[in-house]
LUMDO-394746 format. One record per residue (C-alpha): residue in three letters; x negated, y negated, z negated. Coordinates in nm, 3 decimals, always signed. Layout:
node code = ALA | east = X | north = Y | up = Z
...
// end
This chain:
node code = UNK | east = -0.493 | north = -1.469 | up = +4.788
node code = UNK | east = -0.606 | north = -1.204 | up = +4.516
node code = UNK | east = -0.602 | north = -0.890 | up = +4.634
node code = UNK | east = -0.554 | north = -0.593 | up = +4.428
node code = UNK | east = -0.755 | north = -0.276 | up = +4.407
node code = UNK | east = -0.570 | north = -0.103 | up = +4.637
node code = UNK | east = -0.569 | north = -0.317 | up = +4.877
node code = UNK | east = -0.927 | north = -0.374 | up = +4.786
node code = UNK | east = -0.979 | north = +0.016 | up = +4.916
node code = UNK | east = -0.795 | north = -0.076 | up = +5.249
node code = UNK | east = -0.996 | north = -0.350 | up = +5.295
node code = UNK | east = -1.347 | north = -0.186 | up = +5.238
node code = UNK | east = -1.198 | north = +0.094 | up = +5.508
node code = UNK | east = -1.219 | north = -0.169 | up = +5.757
node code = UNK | east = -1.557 | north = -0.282 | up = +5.674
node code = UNK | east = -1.702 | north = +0.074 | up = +5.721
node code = UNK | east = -1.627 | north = +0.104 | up = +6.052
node code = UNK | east = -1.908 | north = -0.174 | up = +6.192
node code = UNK | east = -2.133 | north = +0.009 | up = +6.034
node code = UNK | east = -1.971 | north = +0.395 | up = +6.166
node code = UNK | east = -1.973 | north = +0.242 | up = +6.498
node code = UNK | east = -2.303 | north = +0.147 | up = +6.486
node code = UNK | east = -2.461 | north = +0.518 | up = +6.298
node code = UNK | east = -2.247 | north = +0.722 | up = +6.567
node code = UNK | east = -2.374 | north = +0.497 | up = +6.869
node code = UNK | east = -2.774 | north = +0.480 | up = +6.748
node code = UNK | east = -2.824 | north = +0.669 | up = +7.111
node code = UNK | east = -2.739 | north = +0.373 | up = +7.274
node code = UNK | east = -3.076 | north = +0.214 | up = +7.100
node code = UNK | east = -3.317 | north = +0.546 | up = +7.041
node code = UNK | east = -3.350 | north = +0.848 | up = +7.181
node code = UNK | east = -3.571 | north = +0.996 | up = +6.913
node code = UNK | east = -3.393 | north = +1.324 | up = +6.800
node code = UNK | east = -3.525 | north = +1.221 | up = +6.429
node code = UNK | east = -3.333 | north = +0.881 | up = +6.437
node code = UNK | east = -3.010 | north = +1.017 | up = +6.634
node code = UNK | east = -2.992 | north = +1.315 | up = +6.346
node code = UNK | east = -2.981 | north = +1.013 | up = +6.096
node code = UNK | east = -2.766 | north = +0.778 | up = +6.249
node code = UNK | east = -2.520 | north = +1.060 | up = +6.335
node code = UNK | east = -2.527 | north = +1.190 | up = +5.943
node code = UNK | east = -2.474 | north = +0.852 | up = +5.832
node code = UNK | east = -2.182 | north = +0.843 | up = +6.061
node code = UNK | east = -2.046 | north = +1.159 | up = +5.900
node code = UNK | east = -2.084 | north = +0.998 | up = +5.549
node code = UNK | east = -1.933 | north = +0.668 | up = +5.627
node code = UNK | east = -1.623 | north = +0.824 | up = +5.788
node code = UNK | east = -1.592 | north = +1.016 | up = +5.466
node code = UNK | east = -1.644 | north = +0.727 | up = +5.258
node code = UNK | east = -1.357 | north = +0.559 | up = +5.480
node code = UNK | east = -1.139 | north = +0.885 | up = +5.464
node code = UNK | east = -1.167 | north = +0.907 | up = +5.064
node code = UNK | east = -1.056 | north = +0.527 | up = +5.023
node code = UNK | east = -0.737 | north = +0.598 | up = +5.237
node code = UNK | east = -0.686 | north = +0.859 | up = +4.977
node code = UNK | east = -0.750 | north = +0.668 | up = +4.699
node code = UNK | east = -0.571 | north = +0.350 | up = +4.763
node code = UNK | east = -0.226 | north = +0.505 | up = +4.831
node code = UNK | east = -0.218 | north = +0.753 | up = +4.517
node code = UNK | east = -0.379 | north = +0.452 | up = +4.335
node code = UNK | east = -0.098 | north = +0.212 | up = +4.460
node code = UNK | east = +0.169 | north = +0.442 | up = +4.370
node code = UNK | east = +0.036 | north = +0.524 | up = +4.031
node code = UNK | east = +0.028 | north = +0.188 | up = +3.876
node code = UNK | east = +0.282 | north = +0.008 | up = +4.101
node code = UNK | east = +0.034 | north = -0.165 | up = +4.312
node code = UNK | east = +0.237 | north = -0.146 | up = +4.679
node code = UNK | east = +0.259 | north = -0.439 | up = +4.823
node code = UNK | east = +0.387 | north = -0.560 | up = +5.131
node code = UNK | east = +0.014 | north = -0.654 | up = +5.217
node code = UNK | east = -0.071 | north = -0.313 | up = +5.153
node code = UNK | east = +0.212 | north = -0.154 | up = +5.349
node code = UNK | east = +0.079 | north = -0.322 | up = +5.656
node code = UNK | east = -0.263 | north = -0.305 | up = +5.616
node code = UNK | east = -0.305 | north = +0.080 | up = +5.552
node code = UNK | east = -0.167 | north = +0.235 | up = +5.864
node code = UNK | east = -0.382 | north = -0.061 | up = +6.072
node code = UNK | east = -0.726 | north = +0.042 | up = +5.892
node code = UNK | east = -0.617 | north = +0.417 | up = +5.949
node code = UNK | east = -0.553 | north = +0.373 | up = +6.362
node code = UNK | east = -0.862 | north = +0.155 | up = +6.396
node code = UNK | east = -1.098 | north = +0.363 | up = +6.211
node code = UNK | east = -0.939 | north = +0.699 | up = +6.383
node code = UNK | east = -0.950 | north = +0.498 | up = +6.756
node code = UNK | east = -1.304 | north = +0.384 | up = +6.703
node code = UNK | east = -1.413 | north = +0.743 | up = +6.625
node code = UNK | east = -1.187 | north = +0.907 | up = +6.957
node code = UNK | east = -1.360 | north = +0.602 | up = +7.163
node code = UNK | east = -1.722 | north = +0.690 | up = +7.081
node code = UNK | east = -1.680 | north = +1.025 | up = +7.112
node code = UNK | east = -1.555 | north = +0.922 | up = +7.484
node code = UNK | east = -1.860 | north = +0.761 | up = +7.517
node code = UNK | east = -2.044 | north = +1.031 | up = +7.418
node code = UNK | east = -1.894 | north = +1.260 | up = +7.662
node code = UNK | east = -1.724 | north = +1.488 | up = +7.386
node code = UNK | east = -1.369 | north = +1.462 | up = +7.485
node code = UNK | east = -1.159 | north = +1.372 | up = +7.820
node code = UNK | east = -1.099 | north = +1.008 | up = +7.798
node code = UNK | east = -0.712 | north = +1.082 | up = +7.921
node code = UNK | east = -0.630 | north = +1.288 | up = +7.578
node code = UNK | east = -0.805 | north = +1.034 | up = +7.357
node code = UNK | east = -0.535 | north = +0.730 | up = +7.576
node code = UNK | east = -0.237 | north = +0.954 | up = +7.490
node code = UNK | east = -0.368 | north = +0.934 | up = +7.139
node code = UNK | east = -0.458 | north = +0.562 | up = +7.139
node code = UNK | east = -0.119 | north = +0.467 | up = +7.310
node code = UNK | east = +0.113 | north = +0.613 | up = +7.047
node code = UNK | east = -0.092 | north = +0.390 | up = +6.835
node code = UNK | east = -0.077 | north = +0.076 | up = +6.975
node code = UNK | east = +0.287 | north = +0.178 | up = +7.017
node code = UNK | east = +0.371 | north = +0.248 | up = +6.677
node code = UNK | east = +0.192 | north = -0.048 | up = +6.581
node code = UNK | east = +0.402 | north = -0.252 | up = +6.787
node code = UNK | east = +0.731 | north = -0.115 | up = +6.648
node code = UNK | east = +0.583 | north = -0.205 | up = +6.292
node code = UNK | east = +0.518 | north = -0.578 | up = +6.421
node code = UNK | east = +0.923 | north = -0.545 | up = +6.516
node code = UNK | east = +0.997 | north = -0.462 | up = +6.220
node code = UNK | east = +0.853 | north = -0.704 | up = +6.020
node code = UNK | east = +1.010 | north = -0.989 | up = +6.208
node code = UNK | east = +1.296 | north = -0.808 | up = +6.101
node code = UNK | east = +1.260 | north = -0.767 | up = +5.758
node code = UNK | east = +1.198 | north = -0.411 | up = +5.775
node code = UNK | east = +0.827 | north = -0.229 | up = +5.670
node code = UNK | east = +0.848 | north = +0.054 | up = +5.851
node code = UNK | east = +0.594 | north = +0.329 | up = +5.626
node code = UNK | east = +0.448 | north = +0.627 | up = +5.729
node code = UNK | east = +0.645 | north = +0.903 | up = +5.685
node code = UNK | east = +0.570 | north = +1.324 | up = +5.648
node code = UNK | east = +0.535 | north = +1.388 | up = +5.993
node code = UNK | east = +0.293 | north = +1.056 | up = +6.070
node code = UNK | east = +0.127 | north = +1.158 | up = +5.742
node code = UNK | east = +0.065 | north = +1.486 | up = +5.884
node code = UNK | east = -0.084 | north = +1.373 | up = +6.236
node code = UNK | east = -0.329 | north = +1.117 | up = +6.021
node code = UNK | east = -0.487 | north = +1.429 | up = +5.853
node code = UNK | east = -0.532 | north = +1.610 | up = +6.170
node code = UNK | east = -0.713 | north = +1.334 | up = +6.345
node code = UNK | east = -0.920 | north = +1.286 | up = +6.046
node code = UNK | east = -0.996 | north = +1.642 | up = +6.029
node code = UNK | east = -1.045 | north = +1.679 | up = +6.401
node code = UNK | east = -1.316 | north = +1.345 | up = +6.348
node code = UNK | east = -1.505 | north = +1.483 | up = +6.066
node code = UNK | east = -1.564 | north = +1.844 | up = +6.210
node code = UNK | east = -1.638 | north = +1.649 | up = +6.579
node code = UNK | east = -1.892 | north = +1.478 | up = +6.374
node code = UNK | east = -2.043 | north = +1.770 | up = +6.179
node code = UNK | east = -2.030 | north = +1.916 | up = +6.548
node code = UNK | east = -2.303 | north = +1.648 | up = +6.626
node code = UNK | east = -2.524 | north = +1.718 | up = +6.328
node code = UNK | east = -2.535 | north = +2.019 | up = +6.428
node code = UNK | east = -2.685 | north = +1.973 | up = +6.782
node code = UNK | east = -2.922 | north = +1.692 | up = +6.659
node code = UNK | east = -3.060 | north = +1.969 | up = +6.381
node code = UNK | east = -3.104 | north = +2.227 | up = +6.643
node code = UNK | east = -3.311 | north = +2.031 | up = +6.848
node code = UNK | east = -3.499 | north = +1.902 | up = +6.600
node code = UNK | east = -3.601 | north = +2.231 | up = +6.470
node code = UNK | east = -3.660 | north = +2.393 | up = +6.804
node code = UNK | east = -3.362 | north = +2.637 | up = +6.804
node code = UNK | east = -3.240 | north = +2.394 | up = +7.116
node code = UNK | east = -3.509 | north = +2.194 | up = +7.246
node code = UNK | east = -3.376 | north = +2.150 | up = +7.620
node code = UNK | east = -3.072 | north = +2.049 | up = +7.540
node code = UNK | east = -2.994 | north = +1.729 | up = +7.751
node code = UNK | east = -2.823 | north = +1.364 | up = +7.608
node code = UNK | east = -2.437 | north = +1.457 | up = +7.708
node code = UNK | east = -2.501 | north = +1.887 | up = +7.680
node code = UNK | east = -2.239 | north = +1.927 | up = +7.435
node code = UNK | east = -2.215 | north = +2.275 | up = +7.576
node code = UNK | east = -2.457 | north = +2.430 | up = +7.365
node code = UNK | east = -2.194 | north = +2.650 | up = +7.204
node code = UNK | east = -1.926 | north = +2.708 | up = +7.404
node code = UNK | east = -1.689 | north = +2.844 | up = +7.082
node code = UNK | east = -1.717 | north = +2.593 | up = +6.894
node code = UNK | east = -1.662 | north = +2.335 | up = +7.173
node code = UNK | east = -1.344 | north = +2.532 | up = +7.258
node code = UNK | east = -1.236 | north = +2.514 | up = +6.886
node code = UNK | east = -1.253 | north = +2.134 | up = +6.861
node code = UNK | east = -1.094 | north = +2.095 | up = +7.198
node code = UNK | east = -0.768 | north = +2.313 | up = +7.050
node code = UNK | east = -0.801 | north = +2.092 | up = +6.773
node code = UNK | east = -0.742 | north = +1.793 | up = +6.957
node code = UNK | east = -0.501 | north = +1.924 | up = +7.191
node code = UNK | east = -0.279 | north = +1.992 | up = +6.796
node code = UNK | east = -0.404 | north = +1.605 | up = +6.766
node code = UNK | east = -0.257 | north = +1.494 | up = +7.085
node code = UNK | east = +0.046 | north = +1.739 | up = +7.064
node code = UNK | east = +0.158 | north = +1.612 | up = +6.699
node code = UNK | east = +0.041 | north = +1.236 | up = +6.786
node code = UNK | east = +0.341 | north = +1.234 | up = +7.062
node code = UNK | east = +0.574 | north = +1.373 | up = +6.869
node code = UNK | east = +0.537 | north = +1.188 | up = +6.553
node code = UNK | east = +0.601 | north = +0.892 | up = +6.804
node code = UNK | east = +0.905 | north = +1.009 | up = +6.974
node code = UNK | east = +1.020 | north = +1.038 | up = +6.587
node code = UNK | east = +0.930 | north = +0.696 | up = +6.488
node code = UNK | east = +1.066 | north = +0.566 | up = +6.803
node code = UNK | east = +1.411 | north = +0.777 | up = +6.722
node code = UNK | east = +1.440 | north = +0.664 | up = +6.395
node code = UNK | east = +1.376 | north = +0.225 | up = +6.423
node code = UNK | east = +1.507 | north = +0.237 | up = +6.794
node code = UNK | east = +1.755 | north = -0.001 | up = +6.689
node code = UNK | east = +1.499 | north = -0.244 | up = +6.676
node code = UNK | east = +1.432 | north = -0.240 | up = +7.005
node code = UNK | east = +1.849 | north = -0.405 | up = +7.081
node code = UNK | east = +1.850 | north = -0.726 | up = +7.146
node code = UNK | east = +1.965 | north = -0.949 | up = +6.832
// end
């Protein structure tokens, strides 16, 4: 099957996220503050990379008529798996509470769910405003989470935080408490844009 260049983007989103996964985990094979500071910038560039290419492939599938069915299904799957990879390493990490990032993750899988409904239904079930909406605030919430970890590597590395321990994300307690309101927003709009989707296809759900 040819695919077209939208769908092209959505599938080169996917592909990045081996190699995110693997940049924004390098602690789990060095400990060299040199390497981690690398690994964790390349993390920050490939989720951008990623994040761009879900920008691109829906204004470029709308422009010149390129939606497809394919593409309709694809899209929201590379956004929740490249979003739940990034809440699950930061887990890992010891950023955030695992039991915000499962409220986040179950929506998901949820939502996902419905859309499988749907399409043994005959009905694509898009993102709307208010999904739209959470997507940007998760992918905002990554990206500053990430710079977050720059940060700390480029401290210690230049001696402004040389004690700081693997897990010591408390370093500076502001900015900690600014992501964590951040993903609280995240967790808060994540729910509700659920509730909505589950509202709006619950018919789905009847037995035929």
């Amino acid at each position: 099957m040819k695919l077209n260049l939208a769908n092209r983007l959505t599938l080169t989103r996917i592909l990045l996220i081996p190699f995110f996964m693997g940049a924004l985990l390098v602690g789990n094979i060095t400990q060299d503050h040199f390497h981690l500071l690398v690994g964790h910038v390349a993390a920050f560039c490939f989720f951008g990379i990623a994040s761009i290419t879900d920008w691109l492939d829906g204004k470029i599938a709308r422009k010149y008529n390129m939606v497809t069915t394919l593409g309709q299904l694809l899209d929201p799957v590379a956004d929740k798996v490249l979003v739940a990879s990034a809440f699950i390493a930061f887990v890992e990490l010891g950023i955030f509470p695992a039991w915000m990032i499962s409220v986040i993750l179950a929506r998901e899988f949820l939502v996902t769910g419905l859309r499988l409904i749907g399409t043994a239904k005959q009905r694509i079930i898009s993102a709307d405003k208010l999904g739209k909406h959470k997507t940007l605030s998760q992918v905002i919430t990554i990206q500053l989470t990430l710079l977050f970890v720059v940060a700390r590597d480029y401290l210690i590395i230049t001696g402004q935080r040389p004690n700081l321990q693997e897990g010591d994300w408390q370093f500076s307690s502001w900015s900690m408490l600014f992501l964590k309101i951040l993903l609280a927003y995240c967790v808060v709009l994540t729910v509700w844009s659920g509730i909505m989707y589950l509202y709006k296809n619950f018919d789905l759900l009847r037995e035929d």
